[in-house]
ZADONU-311160 format. One record per residue: residue number from 1; residue in one letter; x, y, z of N, C-alpha, C, O in turn. Coordinates in pm, 1 decimal, padded with zeros to 6 digits, always signed. Layout:
ZADONU-311160
+-----+-----+----------+----------+----------+----------+----------+----------+----------+----------+----------+----------+----------+----------+
|   n | res |      nc1 |      nc2 |      nc3 |     cac1 |     cac2 |     cac3 |      cc1 |      cc2 |      cc3 |      oc1 |      oc2 |      oc3 |
+-----+-----+----------+----------+----------+----------+----------+----------+----------+----------+----------+----------+----------+----------+
| NUM |   A |        X |        Y |        Z |        X |        Y |        Z |        X |        Y |        Z |        X |        Y |        Z |
...
+-----+-----+----------+----------+----------+----------+----------+----------+----------+----------+----------+----------+----------+----------+
END
This chain:
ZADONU-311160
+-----+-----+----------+----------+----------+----------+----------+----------+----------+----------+----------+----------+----------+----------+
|   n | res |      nc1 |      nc2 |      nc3 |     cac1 |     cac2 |     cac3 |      cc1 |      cc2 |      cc3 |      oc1 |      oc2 |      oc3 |
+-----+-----+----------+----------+----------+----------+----------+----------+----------+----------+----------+----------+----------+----------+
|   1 |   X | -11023.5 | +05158.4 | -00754.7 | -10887.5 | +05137.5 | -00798.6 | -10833.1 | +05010.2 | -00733.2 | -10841.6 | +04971.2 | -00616.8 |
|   2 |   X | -10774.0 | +04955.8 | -00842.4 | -10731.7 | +04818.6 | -00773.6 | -10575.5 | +04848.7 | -00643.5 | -10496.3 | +04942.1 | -00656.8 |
|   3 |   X | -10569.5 | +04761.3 | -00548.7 | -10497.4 | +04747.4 | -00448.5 | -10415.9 | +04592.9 | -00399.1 | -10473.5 | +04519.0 | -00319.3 |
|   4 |   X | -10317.4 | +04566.5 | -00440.0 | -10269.5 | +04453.3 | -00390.7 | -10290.2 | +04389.7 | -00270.0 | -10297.3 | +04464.5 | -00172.4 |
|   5 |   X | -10301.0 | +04278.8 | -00252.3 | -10350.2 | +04210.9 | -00116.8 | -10287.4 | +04190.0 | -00035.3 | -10307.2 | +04210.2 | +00084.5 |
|   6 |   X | -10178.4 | +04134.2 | -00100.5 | -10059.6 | +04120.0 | -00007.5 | -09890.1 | +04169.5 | -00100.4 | -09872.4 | +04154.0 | -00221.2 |
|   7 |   X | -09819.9 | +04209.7 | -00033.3 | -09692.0 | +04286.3 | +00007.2 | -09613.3 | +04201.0 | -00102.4 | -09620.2 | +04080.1 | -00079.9 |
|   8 |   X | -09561.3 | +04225.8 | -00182.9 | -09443.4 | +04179.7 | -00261.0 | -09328.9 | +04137.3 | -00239.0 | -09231.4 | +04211.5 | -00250.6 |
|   9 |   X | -09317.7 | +04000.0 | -00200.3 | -09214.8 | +03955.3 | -00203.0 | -09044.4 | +03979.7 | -00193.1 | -09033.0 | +03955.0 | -00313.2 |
|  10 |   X | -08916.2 | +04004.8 | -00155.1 | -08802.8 | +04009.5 | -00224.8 | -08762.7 | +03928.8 | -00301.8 | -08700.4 | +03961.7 | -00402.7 |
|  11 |   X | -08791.0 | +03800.8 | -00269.4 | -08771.0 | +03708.2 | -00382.7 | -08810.4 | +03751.4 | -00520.6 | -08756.4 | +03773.8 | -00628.9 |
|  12 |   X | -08970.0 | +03753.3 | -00447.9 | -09042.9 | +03785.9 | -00642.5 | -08996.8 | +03919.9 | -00701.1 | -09002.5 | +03947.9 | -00820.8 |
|  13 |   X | -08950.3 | +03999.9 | -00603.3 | -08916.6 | +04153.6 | -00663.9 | -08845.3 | +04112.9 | -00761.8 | -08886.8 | +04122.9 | -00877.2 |
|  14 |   X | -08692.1 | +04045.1 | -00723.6 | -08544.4 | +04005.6 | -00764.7 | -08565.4 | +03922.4 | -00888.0 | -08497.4 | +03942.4 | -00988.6 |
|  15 |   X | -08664.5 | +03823.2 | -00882.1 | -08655.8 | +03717.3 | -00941.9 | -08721.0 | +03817.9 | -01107.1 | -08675.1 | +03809.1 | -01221.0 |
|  16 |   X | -08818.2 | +03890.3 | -01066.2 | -08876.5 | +03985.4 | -01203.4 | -08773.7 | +04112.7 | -01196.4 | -08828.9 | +04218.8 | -01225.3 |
|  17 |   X | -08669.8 | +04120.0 | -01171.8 | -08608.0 | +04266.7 | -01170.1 | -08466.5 | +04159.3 | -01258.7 | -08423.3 | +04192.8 | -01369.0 |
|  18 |   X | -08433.2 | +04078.5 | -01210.0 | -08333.4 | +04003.2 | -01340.4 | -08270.5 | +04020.9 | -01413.5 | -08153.2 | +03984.3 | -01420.9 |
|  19 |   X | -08347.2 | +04098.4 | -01507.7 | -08305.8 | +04091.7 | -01640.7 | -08284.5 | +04232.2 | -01658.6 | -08238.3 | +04259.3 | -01769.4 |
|  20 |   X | -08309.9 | +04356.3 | -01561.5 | -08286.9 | +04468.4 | -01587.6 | -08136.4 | +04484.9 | -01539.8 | -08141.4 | +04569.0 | -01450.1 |
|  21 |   X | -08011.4 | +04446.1 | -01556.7 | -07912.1 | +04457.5 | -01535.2 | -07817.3 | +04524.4 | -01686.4 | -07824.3 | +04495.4 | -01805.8 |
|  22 |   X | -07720.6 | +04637.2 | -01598.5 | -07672.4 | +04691.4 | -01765.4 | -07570.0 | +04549.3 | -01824.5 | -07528.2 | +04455.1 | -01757.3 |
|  23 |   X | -07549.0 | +04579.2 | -01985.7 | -07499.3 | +04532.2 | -02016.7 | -07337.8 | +04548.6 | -02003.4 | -07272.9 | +04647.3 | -01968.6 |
|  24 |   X | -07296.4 | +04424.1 | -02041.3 | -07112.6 | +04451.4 | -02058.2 | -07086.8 | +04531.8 | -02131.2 | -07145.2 | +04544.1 | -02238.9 |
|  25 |   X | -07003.8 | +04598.3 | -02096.2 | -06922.8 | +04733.5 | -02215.3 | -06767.1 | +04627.6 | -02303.6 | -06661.1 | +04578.6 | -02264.7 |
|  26 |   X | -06822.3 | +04635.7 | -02399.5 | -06732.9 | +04542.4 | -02498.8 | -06607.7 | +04620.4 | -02479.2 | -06621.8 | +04737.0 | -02442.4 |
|  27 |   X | -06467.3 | +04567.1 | -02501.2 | -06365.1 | +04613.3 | -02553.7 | -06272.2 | +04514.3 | -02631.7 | -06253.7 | +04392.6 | -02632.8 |
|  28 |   X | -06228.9 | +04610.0 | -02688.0 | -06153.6 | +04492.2 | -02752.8 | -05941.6 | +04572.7 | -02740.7 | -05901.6 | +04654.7 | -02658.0 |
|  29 |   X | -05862.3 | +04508.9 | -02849.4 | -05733.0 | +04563.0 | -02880.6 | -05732.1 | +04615.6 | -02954.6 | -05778.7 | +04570.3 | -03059.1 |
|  30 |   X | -05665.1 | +04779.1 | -02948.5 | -05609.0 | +04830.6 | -03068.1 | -05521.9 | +04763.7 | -03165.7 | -05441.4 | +04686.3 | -03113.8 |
|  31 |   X | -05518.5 | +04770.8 | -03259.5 | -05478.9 | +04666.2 | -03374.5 | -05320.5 | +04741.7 | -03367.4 | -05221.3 | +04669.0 | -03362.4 |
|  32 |   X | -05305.8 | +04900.9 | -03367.6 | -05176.4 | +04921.4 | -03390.8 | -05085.9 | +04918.3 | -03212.3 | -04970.9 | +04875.2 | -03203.0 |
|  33 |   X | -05148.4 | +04960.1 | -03114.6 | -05060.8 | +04962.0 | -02987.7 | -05092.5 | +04842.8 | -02917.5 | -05023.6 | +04802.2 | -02823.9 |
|  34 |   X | -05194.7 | +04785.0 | -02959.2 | -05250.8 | +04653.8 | -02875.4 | -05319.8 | +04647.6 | -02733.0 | -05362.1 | +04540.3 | -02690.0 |
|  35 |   X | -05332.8 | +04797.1 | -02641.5 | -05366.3 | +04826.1 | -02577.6 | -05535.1 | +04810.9 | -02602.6 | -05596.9 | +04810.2 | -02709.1 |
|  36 |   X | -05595.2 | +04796.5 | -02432.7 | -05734.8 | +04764.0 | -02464.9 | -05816.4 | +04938.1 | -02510.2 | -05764.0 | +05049.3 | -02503.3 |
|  37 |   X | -05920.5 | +04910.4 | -02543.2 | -05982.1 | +05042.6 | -02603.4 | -06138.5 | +05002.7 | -02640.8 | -06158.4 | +04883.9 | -02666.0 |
|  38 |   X | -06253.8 | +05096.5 | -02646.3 | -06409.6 | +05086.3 | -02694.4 | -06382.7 | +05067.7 | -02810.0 | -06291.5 | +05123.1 | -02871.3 |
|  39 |   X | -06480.8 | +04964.8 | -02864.4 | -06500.2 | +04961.9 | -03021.0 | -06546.9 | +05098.1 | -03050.4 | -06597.1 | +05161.9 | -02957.9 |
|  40 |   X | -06535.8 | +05156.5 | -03179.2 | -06536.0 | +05245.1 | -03273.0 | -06507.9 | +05422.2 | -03230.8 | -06576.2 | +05512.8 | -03278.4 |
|  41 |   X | -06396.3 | +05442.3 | -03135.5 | -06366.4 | +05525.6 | -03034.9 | -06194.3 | +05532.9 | -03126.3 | -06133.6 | +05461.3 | -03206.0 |
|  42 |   X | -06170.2 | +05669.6 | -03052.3 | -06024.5 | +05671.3 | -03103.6 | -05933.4 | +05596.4 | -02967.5 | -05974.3 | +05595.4 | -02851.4 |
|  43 |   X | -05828.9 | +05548.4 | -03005.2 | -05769.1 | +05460.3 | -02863.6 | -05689.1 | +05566.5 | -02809.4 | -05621.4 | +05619.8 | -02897.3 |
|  44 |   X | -05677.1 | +05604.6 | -02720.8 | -05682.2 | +05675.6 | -02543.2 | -05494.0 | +05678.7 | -02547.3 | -05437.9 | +05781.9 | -02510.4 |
|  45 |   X | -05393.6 | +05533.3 | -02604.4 | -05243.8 | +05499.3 | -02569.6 | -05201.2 | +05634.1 | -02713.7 | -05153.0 | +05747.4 | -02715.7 |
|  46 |   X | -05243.0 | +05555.6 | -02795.0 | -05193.7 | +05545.5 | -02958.9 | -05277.2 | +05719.2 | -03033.6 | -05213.7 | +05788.0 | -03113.5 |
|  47 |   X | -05385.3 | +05748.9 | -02997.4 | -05455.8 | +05835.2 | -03105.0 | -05476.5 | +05830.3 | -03223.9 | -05505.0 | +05919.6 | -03303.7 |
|  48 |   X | -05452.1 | +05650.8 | -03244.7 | -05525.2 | +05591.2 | -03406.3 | -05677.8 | +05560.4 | -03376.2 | -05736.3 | +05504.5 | -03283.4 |
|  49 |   X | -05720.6 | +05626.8 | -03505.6 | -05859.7 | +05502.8 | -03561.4 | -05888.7 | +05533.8 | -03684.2 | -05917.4 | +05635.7 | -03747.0 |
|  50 |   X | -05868.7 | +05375.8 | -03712.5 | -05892.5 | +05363.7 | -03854.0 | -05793.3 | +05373.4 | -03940.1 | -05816.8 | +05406.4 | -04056.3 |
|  51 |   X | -05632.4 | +05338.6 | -03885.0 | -05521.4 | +05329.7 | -03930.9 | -05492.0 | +05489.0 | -03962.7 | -05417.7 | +05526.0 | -04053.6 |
|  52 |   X | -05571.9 | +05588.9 | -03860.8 | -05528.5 | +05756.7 | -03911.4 | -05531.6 | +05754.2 | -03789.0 | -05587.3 | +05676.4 | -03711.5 |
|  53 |   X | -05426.8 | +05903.1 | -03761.5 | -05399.5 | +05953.9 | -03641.0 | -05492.0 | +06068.4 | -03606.3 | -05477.3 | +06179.6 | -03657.1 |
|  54 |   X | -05591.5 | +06039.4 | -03515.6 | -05673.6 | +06152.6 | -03499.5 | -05644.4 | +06279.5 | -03434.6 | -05654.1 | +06393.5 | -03480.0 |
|  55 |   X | -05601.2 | +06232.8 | -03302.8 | -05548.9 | +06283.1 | -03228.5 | -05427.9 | +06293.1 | -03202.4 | -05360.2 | +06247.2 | -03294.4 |
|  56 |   X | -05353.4 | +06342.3 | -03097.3 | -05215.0 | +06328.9 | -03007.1 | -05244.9 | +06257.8 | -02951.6 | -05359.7 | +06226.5 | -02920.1 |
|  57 |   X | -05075.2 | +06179.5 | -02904.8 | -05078.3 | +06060.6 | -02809.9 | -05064.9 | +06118.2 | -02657.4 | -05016.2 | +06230.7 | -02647.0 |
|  58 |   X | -05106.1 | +06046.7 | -02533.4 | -05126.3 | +06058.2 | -02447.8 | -04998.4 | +06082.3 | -02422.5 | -04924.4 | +06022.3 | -02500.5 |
|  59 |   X | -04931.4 | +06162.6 | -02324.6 | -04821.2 | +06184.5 | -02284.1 | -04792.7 | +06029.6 | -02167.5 | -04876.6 | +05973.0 | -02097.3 |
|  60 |   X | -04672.7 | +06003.5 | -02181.5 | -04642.7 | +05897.8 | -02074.3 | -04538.3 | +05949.5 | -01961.6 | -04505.1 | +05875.0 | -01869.4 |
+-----+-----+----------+----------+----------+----------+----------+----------+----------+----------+----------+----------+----------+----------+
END
């Protein structure tokens, strides 16, 4: 069975580990409260999506 010779780097760990970082979580504005919110989610202020009221609004 094969065995490495020598010890791995941190550099080289980091430098090949890179690209495994999560991505950004997009958001954008609700079109009717303007508050920020996930694309295709009901918005959290308002309880629109999709110009319908899904839900109740959040109490303030």
């Amino acid at each position: 069975m094969a065995v490495p010779k020598r010890r791995t780097s941190k550099r080289k760990k980091r430098a090949r580990n890179t690209h495994k970082k999560a991505p950004a979580i997009a958001i954008q504005r609700c079109p009717r409260c303007q508050s920020m919110k996930r694309p295709h989610r009901v918005c959290a202020e308002c309880g629109y999506y999709g110009g319908v009221q899904r839900v109740e609004a959040k109490e303030a």
